[in-house]
C-alpha positions, 0 to 999 in steps of 0.5 A: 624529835619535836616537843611541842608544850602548851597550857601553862598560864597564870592561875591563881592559888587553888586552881587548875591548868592541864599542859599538853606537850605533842610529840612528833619525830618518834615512835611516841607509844615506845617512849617513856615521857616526863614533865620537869619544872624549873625556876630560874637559877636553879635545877630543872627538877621531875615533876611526873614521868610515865612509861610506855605502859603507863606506868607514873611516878611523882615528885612528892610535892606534887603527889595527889594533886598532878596527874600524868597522862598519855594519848598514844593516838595523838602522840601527846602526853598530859599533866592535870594540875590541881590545888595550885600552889605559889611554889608551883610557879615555874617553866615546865618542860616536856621530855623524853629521851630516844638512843641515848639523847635527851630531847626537850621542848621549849616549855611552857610558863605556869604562873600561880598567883596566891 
């Protein structure tokens, strides 16, 4: 299995960026899929997650400005991030999990600068 992130950046307070992470080695449309976000020295938190069905679910820092999204055609998985915020700074990292194994990509740097 193969998590592949990209489109972080540095943004500045107010704007917007979309990750993509692509997906390969799995049956992509049977897998629930997430992004987590990490400083560094501290825990690798959840920041969005969606199921197969599409079903999402938010860390409440970033409801109402993150939306999660999947493309089971090209086995990719989005998130839109609007109104950035300084403290959304961090590493995001794609994941999912198949038969009990966790997979993570390497991650991307998003950057907010106020």
């Amino acid at each position: 299995v193969q998590l592949q992130a990209s489109g972080g950046g540095l943004v500045q307070a107010g704007g917007s960026l979309r990750l993509s992470c692509k997906a390969s080695g799995i049956n992509f449309r049977l897998h629930a899929m997430a992004w987590y976000r990490q400083d560094p020295g501290k825990q690798r938190d959840l920041v969005a997650h969606i199921t197969s069905d599409h079903t999402t679910t938010y860390a409440d820092s970033v409801k109402g400005r993150f939306t999660i999204s999947r493309d089971n055609v090209r086995n990719t998985v989005y998130l839109q991030m609007n109104s950035l915020k300084p403290e959304d700074t961090a590493r995001y990292y794609c994941y999912t999990t198949r038969q009990g194994i966790d997979y993570w990509g390497k991650g991307t740097q998003v950057t907010v600068s106020s």
